[in-house]
PLY file of the C-alpha trace (Angstrom):
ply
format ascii 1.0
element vertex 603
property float x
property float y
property float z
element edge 602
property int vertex1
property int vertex2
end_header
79.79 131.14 99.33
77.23 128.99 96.94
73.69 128.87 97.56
74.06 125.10 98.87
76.85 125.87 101.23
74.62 128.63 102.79
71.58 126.75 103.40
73.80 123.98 104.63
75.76 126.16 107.25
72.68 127.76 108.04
70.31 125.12 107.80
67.46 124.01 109.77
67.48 120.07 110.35
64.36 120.33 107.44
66.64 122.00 104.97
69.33 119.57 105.76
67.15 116.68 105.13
65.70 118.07 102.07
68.85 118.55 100.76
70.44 115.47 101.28
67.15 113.63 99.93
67.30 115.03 96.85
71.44 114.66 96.40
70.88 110.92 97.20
67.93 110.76 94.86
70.21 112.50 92.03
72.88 110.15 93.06
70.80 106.97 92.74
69.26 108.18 89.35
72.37 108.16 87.80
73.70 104.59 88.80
73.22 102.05 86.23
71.24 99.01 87.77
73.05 96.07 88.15
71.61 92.95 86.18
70.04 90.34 87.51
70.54 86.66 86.40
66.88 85.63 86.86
64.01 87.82 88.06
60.33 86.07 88.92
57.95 88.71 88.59
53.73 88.38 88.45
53.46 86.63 92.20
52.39 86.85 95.82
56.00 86.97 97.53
55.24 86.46 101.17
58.94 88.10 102.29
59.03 87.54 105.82
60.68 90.49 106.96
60.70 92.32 109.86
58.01 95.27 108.14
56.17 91.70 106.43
56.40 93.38 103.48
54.24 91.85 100.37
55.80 92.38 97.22
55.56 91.13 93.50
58.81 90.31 92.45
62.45 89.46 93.29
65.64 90.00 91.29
68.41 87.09 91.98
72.34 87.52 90.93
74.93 84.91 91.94
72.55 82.63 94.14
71.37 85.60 96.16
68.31 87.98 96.52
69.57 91.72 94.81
65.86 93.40 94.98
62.76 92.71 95.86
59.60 94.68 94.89
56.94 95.58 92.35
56.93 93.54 88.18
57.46 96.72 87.53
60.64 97.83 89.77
62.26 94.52 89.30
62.33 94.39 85.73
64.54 97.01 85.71
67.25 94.76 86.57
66.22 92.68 83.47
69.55 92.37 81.20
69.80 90.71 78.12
70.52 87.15 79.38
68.41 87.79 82.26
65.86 85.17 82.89
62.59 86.03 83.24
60.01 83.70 84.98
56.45 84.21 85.41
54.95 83.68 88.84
51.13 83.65 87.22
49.66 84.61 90.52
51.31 81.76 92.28
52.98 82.17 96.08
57.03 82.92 96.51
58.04 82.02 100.63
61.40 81.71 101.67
62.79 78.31 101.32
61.43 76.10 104.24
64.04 75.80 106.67
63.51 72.41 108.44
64.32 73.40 112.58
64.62 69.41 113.71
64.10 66.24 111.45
66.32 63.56 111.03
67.89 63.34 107.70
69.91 60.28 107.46
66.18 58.72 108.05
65.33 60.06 104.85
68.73 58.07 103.34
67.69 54.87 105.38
63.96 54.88 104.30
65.31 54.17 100.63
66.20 50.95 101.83
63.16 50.18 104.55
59.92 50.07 104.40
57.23 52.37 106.61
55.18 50.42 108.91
52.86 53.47 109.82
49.38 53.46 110.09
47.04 55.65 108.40
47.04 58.67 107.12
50.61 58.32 106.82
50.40 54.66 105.18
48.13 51.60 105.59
49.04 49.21 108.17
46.54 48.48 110.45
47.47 45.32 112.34
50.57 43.09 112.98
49.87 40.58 109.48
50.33 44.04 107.43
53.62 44.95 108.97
54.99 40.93 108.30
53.46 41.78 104.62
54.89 44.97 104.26
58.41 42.92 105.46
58.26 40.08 103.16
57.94 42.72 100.32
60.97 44.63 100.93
62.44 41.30 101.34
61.83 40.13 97.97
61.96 44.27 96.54
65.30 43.91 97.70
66.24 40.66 97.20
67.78 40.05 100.51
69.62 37.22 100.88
70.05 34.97 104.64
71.58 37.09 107.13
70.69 40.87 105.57
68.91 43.20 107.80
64.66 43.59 107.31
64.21 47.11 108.45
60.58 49.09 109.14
59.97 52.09 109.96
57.16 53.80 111.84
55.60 51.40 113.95
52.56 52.53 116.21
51.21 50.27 118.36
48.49 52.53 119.40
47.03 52.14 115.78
46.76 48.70 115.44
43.77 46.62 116.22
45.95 44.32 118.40
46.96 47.62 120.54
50.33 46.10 121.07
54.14 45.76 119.95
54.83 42.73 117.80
57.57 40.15 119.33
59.90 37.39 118.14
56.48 35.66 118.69
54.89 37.46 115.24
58.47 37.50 113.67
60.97 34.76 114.06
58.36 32.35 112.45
58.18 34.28 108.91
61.90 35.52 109.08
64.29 33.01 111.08
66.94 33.71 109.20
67.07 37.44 108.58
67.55 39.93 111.72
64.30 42.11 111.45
63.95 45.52 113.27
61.13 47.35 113.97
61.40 51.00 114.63
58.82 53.17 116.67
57.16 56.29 115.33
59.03 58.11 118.15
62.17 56.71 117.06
62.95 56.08 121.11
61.73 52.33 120.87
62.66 49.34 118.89
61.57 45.68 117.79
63.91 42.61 117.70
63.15 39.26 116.44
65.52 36.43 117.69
68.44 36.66 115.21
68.45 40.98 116.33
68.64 39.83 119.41
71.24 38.06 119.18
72.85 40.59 117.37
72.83 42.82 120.04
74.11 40.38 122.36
70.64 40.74 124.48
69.29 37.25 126.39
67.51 36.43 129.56
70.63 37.18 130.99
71.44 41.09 130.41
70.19 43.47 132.67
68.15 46.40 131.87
70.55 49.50 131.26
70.40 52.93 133.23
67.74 54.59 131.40
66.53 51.67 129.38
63.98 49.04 129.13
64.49 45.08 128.08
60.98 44.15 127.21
60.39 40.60 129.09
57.42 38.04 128.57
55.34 38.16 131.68
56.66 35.97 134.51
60.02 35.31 132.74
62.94 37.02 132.09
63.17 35.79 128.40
63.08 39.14 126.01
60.11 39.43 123.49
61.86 41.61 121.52
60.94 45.66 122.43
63.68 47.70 123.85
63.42 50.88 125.19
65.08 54.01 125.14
68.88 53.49 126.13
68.60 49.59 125.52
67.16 50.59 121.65
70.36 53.03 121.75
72.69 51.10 123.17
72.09 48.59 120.71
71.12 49.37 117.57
73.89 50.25 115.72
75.24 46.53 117.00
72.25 45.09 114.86
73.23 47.86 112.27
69.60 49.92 112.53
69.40 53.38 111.99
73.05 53.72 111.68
75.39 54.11 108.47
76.45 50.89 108.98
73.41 49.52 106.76
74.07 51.83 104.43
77.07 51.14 104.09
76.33 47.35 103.83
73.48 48.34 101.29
76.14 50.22 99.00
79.42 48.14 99.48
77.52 44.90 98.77
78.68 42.72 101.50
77.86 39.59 101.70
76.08 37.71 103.94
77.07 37.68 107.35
80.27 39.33 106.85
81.04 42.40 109.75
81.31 45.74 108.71
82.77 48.74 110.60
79.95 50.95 110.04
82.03 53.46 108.21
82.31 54.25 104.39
85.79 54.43 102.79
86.98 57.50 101.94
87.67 56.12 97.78
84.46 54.02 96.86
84.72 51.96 93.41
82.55 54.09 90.65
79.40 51.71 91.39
79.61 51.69 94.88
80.26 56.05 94.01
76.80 55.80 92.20
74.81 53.86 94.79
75.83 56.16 97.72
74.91 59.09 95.22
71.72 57.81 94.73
70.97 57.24 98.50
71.86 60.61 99.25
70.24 62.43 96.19
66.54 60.91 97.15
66.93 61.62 100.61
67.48 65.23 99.37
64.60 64.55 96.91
61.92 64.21 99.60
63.34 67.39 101.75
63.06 69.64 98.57
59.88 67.96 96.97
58.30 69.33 100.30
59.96 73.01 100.29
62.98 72.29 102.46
66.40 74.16 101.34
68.00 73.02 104.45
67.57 70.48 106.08
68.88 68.91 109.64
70.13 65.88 110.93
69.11 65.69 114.40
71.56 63.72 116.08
74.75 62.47 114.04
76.88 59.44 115.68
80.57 59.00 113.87
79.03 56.78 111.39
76.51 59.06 110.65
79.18 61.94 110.30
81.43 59.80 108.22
78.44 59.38 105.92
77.57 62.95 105.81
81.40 64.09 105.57
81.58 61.72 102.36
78.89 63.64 100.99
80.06 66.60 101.42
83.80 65.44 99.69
81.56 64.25 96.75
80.09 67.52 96.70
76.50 65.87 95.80
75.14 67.71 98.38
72.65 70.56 97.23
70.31 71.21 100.09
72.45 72.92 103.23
72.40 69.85 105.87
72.45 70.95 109.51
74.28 68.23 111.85
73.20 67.92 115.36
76.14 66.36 116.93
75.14 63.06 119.89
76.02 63.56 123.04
78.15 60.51 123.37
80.92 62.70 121.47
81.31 65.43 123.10
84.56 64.76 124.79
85.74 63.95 121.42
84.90 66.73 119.14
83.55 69.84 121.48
86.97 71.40 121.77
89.29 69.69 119.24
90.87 71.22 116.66
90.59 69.14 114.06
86.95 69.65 113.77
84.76 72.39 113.60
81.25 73.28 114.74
79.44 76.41 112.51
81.24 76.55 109.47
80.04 75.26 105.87
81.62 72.89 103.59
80.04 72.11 100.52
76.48 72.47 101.88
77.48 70.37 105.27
77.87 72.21 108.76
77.57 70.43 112.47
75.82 73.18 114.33
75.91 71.89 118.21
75.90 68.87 120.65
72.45 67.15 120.69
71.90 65.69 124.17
68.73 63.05 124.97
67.15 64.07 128.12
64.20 61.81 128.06
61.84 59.50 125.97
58.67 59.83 123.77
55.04 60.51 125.64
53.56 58.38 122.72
56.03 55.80 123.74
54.88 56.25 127.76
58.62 57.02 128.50
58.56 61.03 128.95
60.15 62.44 131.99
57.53 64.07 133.49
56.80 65.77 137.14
53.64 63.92 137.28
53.13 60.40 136.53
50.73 59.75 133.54
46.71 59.38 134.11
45.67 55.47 134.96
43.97 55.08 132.23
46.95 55.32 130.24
47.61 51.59 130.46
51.13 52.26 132.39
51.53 50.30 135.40
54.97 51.14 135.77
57.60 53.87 135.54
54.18 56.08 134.67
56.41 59.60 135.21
59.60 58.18 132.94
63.05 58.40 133.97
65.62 60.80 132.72
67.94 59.29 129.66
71.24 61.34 131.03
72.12 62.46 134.29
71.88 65.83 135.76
75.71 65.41 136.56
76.54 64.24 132.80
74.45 67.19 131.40
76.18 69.57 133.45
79.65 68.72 133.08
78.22 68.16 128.66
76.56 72.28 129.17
79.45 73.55 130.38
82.01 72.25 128.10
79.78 73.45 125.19
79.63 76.71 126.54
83.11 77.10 127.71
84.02 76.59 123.70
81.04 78.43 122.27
78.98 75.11 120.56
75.25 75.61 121.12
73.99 72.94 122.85
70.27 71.35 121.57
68.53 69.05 124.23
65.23 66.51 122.86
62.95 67.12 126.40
59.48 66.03 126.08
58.58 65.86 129.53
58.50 69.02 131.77
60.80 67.39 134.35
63.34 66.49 131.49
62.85 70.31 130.79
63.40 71.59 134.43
67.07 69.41 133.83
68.32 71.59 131.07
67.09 74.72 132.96
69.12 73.44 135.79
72.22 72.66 133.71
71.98 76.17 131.79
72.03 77.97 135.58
74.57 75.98 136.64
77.17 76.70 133.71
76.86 80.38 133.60
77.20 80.37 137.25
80.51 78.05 137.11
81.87 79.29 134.15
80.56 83.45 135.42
78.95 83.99 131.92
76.84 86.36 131.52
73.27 85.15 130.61
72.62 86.04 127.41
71.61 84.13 123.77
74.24 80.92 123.61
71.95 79.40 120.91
70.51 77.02 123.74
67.30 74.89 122.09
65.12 73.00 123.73
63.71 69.99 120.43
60.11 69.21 121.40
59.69 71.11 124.58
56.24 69.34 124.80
54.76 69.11 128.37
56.56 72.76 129.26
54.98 74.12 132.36
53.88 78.56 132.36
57.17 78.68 134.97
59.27 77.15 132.63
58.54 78.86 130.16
59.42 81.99 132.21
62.46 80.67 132.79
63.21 80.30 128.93
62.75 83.46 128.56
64.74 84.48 131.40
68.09 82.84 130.10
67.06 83.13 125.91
66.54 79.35 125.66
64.59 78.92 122.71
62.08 76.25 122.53
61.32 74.23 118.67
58.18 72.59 119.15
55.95 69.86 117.77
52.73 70.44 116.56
52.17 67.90 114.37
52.05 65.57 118.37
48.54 67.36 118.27
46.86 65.53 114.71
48.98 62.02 115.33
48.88 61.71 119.27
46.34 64.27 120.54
43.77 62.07 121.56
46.29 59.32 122.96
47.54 62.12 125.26
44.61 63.30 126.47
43.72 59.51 127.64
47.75 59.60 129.16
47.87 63.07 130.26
44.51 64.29 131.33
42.76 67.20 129.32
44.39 69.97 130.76
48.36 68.79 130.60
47.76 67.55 126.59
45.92 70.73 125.86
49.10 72.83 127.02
51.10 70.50 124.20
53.06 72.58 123.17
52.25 75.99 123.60
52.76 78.28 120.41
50.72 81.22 121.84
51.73 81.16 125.07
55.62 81.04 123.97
54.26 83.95 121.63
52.45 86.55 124.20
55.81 85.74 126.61
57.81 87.49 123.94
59.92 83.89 123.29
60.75 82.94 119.89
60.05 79.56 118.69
60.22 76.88 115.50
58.05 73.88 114.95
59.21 70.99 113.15
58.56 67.49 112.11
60.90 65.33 113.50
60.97 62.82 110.31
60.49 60.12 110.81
58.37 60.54 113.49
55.71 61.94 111.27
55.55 62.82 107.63
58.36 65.65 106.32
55.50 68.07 105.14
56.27 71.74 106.38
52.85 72.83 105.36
51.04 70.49 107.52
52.92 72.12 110.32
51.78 75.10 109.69
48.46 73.66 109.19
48.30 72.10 113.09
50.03 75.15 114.26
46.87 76.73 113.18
43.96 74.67 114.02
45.25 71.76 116.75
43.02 69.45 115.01
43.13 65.70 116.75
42.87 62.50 114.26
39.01 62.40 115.74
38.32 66.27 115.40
39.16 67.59 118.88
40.85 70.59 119.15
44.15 70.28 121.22
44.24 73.37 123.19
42.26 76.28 121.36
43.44 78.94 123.27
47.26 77.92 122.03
46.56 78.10 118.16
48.41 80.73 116.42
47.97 82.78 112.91
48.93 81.28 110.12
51.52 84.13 109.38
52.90 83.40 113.00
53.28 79.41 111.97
54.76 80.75 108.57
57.67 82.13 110.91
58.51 79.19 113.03
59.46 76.80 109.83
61.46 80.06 107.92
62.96 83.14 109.68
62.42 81.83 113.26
63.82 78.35 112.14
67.19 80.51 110.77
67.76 82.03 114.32
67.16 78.95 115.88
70.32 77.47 113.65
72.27 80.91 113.40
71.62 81.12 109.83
68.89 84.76 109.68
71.79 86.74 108.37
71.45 84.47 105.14
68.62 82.39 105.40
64.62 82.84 106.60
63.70 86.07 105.00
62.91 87.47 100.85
65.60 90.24 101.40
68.51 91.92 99.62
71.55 90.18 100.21
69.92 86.70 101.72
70.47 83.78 99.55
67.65 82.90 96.69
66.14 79.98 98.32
62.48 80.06 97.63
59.48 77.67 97.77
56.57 78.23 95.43
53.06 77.11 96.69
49.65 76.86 95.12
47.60 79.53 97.17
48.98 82.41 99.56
48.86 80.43 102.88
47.66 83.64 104.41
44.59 84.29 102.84
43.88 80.66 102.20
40.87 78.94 104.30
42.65 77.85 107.74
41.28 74.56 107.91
42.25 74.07 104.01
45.79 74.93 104.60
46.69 71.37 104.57
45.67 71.33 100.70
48.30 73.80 99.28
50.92 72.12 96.99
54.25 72.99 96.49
55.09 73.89 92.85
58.91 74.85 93.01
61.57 74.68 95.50
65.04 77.01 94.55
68.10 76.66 96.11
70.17 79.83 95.68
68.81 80.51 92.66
68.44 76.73 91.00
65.59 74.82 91.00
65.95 71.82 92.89
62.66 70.44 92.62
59.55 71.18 90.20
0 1
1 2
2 3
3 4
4 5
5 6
6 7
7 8
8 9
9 10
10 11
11 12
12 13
13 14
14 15
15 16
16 17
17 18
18 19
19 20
20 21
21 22
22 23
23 24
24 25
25 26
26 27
27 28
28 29
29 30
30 31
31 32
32 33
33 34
34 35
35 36
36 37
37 38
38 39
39 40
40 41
41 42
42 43
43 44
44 45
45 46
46 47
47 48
48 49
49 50
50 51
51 52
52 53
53 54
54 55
55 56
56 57
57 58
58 59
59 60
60 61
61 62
62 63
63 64
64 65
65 66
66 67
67 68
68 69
69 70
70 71
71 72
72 73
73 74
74 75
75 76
76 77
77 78
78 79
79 80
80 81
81 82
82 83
83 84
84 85
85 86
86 87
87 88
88 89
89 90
90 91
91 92
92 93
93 94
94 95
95 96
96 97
97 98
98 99
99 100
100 101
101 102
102 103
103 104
104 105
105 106
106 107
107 108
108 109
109 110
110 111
111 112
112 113
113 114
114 115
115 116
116 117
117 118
118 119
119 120
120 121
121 122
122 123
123 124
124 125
125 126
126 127
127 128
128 129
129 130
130 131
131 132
132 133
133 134
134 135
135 136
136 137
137 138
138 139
139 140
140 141
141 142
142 143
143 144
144 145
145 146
146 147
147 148
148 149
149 150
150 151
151 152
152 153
153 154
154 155
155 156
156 157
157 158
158 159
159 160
160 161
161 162
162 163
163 164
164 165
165 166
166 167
167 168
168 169
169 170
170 171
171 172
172 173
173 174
174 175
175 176
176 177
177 178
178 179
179 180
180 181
181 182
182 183
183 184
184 185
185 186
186 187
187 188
188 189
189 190
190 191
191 192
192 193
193 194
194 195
195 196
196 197
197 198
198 199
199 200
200 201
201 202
202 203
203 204
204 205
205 206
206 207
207 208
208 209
209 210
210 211
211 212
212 213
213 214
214 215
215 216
216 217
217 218
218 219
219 220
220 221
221 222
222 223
223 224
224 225
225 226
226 227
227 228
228 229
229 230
230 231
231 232
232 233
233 234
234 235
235 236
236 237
237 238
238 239
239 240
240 241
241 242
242 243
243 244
244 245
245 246
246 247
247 248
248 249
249 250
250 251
251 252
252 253
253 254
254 255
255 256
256 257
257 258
258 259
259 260
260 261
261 262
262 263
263 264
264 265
265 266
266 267
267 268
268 269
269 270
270 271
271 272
272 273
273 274
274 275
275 276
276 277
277 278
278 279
279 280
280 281
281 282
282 283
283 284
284 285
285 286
286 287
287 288
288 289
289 290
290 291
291 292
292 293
293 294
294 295
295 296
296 297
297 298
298 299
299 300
300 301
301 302
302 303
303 304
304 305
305 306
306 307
307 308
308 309
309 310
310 311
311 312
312 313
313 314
314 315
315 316
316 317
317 318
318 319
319 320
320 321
321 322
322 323
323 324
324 325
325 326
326 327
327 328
328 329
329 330
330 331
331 332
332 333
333 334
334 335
335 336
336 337
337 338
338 339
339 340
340 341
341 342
342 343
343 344
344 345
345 346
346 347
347 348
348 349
349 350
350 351
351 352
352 353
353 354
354 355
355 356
356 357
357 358
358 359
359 360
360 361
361 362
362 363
363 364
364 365
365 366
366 367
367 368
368 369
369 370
370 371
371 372
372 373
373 374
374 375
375 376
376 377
377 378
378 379
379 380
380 381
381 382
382 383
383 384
384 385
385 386
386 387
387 388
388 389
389 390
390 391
391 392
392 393
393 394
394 395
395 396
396 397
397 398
398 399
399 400
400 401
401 402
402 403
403 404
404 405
405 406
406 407
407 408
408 409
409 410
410 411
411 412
412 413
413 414
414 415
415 416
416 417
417 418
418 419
419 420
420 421
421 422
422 423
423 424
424 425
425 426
426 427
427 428
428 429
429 430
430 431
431 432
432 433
433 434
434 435
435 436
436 437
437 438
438 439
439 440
440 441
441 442
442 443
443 444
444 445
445 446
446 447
447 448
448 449
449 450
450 451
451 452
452 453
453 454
454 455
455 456
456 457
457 458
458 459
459 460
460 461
461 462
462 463
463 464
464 465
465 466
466 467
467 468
468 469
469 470
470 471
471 472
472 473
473 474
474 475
475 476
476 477
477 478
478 479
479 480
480 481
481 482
482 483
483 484
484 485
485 486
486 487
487 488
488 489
489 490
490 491
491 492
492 493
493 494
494 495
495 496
496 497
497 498
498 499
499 500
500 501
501 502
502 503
503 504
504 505
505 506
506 507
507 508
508 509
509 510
510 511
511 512
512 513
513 514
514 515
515 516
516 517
517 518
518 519
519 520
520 521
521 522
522 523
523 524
524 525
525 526
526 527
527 528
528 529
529 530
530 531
531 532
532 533
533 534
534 535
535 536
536 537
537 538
538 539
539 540
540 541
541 542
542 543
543 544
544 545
545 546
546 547
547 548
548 549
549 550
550 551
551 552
552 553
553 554
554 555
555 556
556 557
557 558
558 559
559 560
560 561
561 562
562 563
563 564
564 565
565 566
566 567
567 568
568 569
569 570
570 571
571 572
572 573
573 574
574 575
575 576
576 577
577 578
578 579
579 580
580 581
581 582
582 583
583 584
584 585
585 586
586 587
587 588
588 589
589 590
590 591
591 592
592 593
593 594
594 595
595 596
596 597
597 598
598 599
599 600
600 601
601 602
């Protein structure tokens, strides 16, 4: 019997450690390293792992990550048509992954023009927004009959502290429909010939969960809808649907109807305008870090548009479809399409219902009616956008066929109705309550209970940060101190043990992932309040909620979220390492290079 046998037969656990350490070590010595396309070597590379490892280099082979470690390390994977690139001290994260925005926004924003007041752009009063109209008019060219579309309206910014009506608009534009979209995205503007569009007069009746805005002591609309009337509607006047785009792109003339949808074969111009659309919408995701991005609620026009791109393969950034809740009977369950799985960059990840409305907007559901000061005088708690019955029967079909379901709740009562909806399906359907991929978007006003309760039953909450620069102030006025300090609640999700993302919602305000982090931080109001001290969180901490907690949220951290062996090489380089970096500052970094599986995308 050899010496190695013995020790091995009679071997202490520490002898058959040591033994098997060094036979690895032998083993590993001896197999050639495998060489790496590219390796980026001389950085900060902030991995995101579960150890947070720091490291100084990463070696990438066939769009993903094959080491990670010291210069020194990972040049040994350094071939002779590797590519080496210097980091020069600069900041390697994992590729932003964007948890809730609204990409075919980005697509329609080509072809609008943003109405938002400072910092995000400079309109200040109702005569900028007709200015800002009249220019896309002429940028445009728009002929009688084309749709005037802005973007980012927020009346609680302009000196008039108002919404604009067919009063302001129909004299500059009588012969154009003009639409006015809220910063929330839950309210709209109509001048006469929208309207009319929309088949809305003195007449119609305010919808179940909607709002006809009226002139005072008349029923005669002056122009705002809310919530389900702005749904309900909008794609009629062809607003944030794909049927403008697809008007933009096909051509069509004036006043001639349009389906909405693209054609499957588009004539090699039409091919290069649709291309373009869709490439600078990507453009502003990846100029800002994003390798995936999400669009947060897709109707069949919106899929059709998406679907197209995906056929032209001109997609390069992985888009995440949310799927509205108005198709659910038609696509949870049916065969002939599929929830979860990629094609050419494009997957639909879950059914996206609307629970409630916007705080900013004064149409949250909420347990408590807002403050008087608020300037509500009716309606001050909100009413639900669904019923509980509807959002049962929509949970438990989702469940019952494995599609995660994603639910936009500002208000804690709209909260409480997914909660609700969640019990009741496991307890119908006798599921077991574990991790279904359940998100709560916005999860604003949460209460401590509820909270408890989304821990309880894994729901995971993606919240909104950015409400705490743009609408801080305005809430504390609505809400009272307390309530709009609670906005939500990073640290408290944190200390609970819950898992959480924070996004942007683009449009709703500006698609920069660093100036999430940088509110996730330091709750900083527009007038220097801080928005709930005792729920700011480490920059490290915000870090995780746009990358690896943003992959779990999509069920994506097997391949996305993390700098580790085997994940794909999606990177974003930044100026300064965000962790070391002057908290208030944060806001300042730039990003220098965003790398999809190994390609730049944006530099």
């Amino acid at each position: 019997m050899g010496k190695l046998t013995q020790v091995l037969v009679l071997g202490t656990s520490k002898y058959y450690l040591f033994i098997f350490v060094l036979l690895n070590s032998l083993v590993s010595c001896n197999k050639p390293v495998e060489k790496a396309d590219m390796v980026f070597v001389n950085g900060v590379i902030i991995t995101m792992d579960p150890v947070k490892t720091q490291a100084e280099a990463v070696a990438v082979k066939d769009g993903k990550i094959l080491a990670v470690g010291t210069s020194k390390d990972i040049l040994r994977y350094k071939g002779d048509s590797t590519k080496v690139i210097d980091l020069e001290g600069k900041t390697m994260l994992p590729g932003f992954v964007d948890p809730h925005s609204h990409f075919a926004a980005a697509v329609l924003s080509v072809i609008s023009t943003n109405i938002s007041s400072p910092p995000i752009d400079s309109v200040r009063c109702i005569p900028d927004i007709i200015k800002k109209l009249k220019d896309l008019q002429r940028r445009l060219n728009m002929k009688p009959g084309a749709l005037i579309l802005g973007m980012g309206l927020d009346p609680d910014q302009l000196t008039e502290k108002r919404y604009p009506t067919i009063k302001d608009l129909d004299p500059v534009f009588p012969d154009n429909p003009v639409v006015l979209v809220h910063a929330s995205g839950h309210i709209g503007v109509y001048n006469s010939a929208a309207l009319k569009l929309a088949d809305i007069s003195k007449a119609s009746k305010d919808p179940e969960g909607g709002i006809i805005g009226r002139f005072p002591g008349t029923q005669d609309p002056n122009g705002v809808v809310y919530e389900n009337a702005w749904f309900g509607t909008s794609a009629a006047v062809g607003a944030p649907t794909v049927k403008m785009i697809a008007a933009h792109i096909m051509k069509e003339k004036a006043g001639e109807k349009t389906e909405g949808k693209i054609p499957k074969a588009l004539p090699p111009d039409v091919q290069k305008s649709f291309t373009d659309l869709i490439d600078a919408a990507q453009k502003m995701y990846a100029q800002e870090g994003y390798t995936t991005a999400q669009e947060g609620s897709s109707t069949m026009g919106t899929i059709g548009m998406l679907k197209l791109a995906a056929q032209m393969k001109i997609l390069y950034l992985d888009v995440v479809s949310l799927v509205a809740e108005e198709l659910v009977d038609t696509l949870v369950g049916n065969p002939n399409f599929t929830f979860n799985e990629y094609n050419n960059h494009l997957t639909f990840r879950g059914i996206k219902f609307i629970c409630d409305g916007s705080p900013q907007g004064k149409t949250a559901y909420l347990s408590q009616p807002m403050l008087p000061g608020s300037g509500c005088t009716s309606d001050c708690a909100g009413k639900p956008n669904i019923r509980q019955s509807a959002l049962n029967a929509g949970m438990i079909k989702c469940y019952q066929n494995k599609v995660p379901v994603f639910s936009h709740c500002n208000g804690d009562a709209a909260i409480q109705m997914v909660i609700d909806a969640h019990e009741n399906a496991i307890k119908i359907l006798n599921l077991p309550d574990t991790n279904r991929g359940t998100v709560v978007i916005h999860s604003q006003f949460i209460t401590p209970g509820e909270l408890s309760k989304f821990k309880q039953h894994h729901i995971f909450p993606s919240f909104f940060t950015n409400h705490t620069y743009y609408w801080g102030d305005v809430h504390v006025i609505n809400m009272g101190k307390e309530r709009a300090f609670f906005l939500s609640p990073l640290k408290a999700a944190l200390d609970s043990g819950i898992t959480f993302s924070n996004h942007t919602d683009y449009n709703v305000t500006p698609l920069n992932a660093i100036f999430t982090i940088w509110t996730a931080v330091n709750r900083l109001s527009r007038t220097g309040v801080v928005i709930g001290p005792d729920q700011r969180v480490s920059p490290y901490e915000a870090l995780k909620a746009i990358t690896i907690n943003s992959a779990k949220e999509i069920g994506e951290s097997k391949m996305k979220g993390s700098i580790e062996p085997g994940k794909l090489a999606d990177f974003v380089v930044i100026t300064d390492n965000i962790l070391t970096f002057d908290p208030m500052k944060i806001k300042e970094i730039k990003v220098v290079e965003t790398i999809k599986e190994g390609k730049t995308i944006f530099k």
